[in-house]
N, CA, C and O of each residue as an XYZ file, in Angstrom:
284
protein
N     273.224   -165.014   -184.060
C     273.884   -164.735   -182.814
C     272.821   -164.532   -181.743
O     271.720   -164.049   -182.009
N     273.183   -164.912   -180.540
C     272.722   -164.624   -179.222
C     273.058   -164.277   -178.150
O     274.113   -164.598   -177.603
N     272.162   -163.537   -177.681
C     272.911   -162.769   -175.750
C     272.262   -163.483   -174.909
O     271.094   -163.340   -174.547
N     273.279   -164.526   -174.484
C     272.747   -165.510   -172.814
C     273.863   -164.419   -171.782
O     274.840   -163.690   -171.955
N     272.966   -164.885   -170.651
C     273.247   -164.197   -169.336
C     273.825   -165.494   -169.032
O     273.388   -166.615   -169.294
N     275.355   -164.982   -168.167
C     275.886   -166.295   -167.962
C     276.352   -165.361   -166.365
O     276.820   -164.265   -166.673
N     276.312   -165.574   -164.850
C     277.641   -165.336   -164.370
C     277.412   -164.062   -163.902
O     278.383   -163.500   -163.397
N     276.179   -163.363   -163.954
C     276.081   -161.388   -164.094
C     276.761   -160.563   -164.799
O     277.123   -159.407   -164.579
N     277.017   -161.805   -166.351
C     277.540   -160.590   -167.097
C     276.842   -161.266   -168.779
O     275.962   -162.105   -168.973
N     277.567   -160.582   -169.618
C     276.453   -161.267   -171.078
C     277.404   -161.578   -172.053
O     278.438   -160.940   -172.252
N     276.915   -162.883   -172.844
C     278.200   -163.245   -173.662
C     277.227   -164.059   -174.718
O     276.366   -164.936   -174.791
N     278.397   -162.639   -175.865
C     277.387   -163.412   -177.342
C     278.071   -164.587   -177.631
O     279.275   -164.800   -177.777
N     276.788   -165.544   -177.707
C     276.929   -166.921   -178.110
C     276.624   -166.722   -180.040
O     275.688   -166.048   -180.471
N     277.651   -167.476   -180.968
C     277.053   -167.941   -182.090
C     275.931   -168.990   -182.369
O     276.065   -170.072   -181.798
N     275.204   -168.872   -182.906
C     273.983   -169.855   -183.136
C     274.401   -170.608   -184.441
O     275.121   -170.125   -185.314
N     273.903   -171.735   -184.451
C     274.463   -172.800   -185.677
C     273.587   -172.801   -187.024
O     273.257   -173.838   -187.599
N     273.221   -171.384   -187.496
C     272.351   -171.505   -187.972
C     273.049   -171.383   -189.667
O     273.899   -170.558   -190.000
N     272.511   -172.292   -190.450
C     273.298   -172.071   -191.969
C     272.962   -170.909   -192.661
O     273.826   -170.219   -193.203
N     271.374   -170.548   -192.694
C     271.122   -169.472   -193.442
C     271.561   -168.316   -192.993
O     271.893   -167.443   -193.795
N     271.638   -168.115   -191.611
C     272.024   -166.633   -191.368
C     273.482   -166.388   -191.405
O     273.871   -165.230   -191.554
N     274.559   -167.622   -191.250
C     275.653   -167.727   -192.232
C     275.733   -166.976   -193.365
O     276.353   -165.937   -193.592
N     274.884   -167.772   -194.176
C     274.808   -166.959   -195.541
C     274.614   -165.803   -195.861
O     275.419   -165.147   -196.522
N     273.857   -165.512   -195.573
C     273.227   -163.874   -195.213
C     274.381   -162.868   -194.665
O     274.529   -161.727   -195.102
N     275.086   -163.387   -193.762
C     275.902   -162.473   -193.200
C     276.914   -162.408   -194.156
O     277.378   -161.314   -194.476
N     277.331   -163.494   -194.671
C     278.383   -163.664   -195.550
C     278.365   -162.671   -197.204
O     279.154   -161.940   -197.803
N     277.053   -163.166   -197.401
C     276.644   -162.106   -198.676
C     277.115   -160.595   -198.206
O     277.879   -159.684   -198.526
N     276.275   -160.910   -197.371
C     275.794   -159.171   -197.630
C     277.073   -158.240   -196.492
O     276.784   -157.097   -196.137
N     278.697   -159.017   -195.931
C     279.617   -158.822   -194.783
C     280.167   -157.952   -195.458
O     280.209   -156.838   -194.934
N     280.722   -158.096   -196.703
C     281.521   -157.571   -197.718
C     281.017   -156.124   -198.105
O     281.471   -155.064   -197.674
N     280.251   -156.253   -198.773
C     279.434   -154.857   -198.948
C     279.354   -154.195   -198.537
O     279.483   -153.051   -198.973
N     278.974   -154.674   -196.956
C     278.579   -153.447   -195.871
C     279.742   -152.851   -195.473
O     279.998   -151.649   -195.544
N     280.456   -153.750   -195.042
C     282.542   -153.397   -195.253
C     283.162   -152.116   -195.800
O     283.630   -151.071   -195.349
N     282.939   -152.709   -197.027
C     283.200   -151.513   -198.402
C     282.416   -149.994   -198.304
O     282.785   -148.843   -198.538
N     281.199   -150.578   -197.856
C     280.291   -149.081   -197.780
C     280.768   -147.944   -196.919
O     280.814   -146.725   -197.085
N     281.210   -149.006   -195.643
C     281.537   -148.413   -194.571
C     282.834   -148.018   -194.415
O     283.278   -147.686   -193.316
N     283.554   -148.026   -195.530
C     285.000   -147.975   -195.789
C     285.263   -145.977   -195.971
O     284.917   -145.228   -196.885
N     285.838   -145.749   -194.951
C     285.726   -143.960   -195.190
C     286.769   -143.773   -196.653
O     286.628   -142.853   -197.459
N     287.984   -145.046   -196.776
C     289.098   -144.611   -198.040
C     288.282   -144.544   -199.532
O     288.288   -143.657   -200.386
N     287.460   -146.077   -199.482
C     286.921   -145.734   -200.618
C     286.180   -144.752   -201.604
O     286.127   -144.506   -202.809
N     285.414   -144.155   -199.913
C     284.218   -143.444   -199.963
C     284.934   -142.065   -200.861
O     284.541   -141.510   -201.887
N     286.323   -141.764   -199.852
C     287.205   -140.539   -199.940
C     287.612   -140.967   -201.697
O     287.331   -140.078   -202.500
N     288.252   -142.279   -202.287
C     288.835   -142.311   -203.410
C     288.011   -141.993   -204.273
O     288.418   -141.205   -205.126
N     286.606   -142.467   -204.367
C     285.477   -142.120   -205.411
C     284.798   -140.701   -205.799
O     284.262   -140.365   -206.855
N     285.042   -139.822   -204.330
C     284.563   -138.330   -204.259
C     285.590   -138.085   -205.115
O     285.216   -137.674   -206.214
N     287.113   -138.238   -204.925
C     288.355   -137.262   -205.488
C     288.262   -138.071   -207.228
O     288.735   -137.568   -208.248
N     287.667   -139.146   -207.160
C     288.087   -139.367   -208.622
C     286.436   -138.795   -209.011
O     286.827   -137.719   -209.461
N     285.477   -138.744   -209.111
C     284.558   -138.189   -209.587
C     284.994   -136.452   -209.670
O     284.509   -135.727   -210.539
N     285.666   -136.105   -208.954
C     286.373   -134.712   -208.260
C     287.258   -134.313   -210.336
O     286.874   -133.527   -211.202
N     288.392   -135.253   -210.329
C     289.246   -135.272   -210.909
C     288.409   -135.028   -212.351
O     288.646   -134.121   -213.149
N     287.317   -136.116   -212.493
C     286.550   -136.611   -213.507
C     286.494   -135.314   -214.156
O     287.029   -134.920   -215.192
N     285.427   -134.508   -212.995
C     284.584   -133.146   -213.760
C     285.940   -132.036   -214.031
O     286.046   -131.006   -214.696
N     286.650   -132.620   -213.378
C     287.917   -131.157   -214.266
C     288.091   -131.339   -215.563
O     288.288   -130.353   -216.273
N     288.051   -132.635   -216.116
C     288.703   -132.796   -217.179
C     287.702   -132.288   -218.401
O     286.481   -132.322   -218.253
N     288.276   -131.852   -219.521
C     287.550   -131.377   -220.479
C     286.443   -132.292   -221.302
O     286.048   -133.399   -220.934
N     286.030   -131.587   -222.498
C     284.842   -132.494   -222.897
C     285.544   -133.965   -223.468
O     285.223   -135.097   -223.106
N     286.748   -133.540   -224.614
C     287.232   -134.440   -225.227
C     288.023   -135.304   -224.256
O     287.651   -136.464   -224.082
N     288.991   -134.873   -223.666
C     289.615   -136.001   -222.101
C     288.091   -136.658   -221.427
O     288.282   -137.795   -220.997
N     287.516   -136.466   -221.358
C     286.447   -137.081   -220.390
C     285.688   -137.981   -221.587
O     285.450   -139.086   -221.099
N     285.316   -137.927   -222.699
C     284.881   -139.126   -223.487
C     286.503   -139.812   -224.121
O     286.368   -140.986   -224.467
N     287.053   -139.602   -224.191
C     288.182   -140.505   -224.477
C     288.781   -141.211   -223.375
O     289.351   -142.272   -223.625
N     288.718   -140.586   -221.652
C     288.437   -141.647   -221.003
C     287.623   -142.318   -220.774
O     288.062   -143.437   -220.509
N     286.326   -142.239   -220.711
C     285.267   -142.963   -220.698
C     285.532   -144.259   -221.562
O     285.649   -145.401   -221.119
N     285.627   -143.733   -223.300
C     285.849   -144.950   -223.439
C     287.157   -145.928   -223.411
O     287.242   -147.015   -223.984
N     287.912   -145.451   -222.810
C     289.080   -146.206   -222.765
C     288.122   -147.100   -221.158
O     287.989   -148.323   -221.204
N     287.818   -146.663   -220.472
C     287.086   -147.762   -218.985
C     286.001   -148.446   -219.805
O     285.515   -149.440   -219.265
N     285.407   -148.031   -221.296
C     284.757   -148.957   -221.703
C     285.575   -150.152   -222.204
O     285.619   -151.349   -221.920
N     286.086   -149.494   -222.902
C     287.345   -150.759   -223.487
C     288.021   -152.054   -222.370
O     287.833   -153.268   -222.284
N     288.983   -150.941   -221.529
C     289.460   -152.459   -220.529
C     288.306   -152.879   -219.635
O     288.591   -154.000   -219.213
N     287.055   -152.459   -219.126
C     286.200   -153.165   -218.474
C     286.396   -152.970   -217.065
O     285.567   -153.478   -216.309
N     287.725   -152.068   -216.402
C     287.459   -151.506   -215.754
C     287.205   -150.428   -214.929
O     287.878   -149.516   -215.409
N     286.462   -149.906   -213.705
C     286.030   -148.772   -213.422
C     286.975   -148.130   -212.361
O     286.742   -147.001   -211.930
């Protein structure tokens, strides 16, 4: 991207560039998510939830998220 002066005022122009395409594209998502206050909030309350649970609930869930594969 670029800032041309057009007119006395400024207007970002896109640049045709492939790699920085890419780049933005990789890394758009991520930064997204990071910046996401719900997620941020869902992961505190489930790490939250996590440490309540006792010794045996907390390795029998564990491995049950080992089992289906997800987190």
């Amino acid at each position: 991207m670029r800032l041309t002066k057009q007119n006395k005022s400024f207007v970002l122009c896109a640049v045709a560039d492939p790699e920085a395409g890419e780049v933005e594209g990789r890394y758009s998502k991520a930064y997204e998510e990071k910046m996401n206050p719900f997620s941020d909030f869902r992961s505190r309350e489930r790490e939250a939830r996590r440490q309540q649970m006792n010794v045996l609930d907390r390795i029998v869930f564990e491995f049950g998220q080992f089992i289906s594969g997800s987190q």
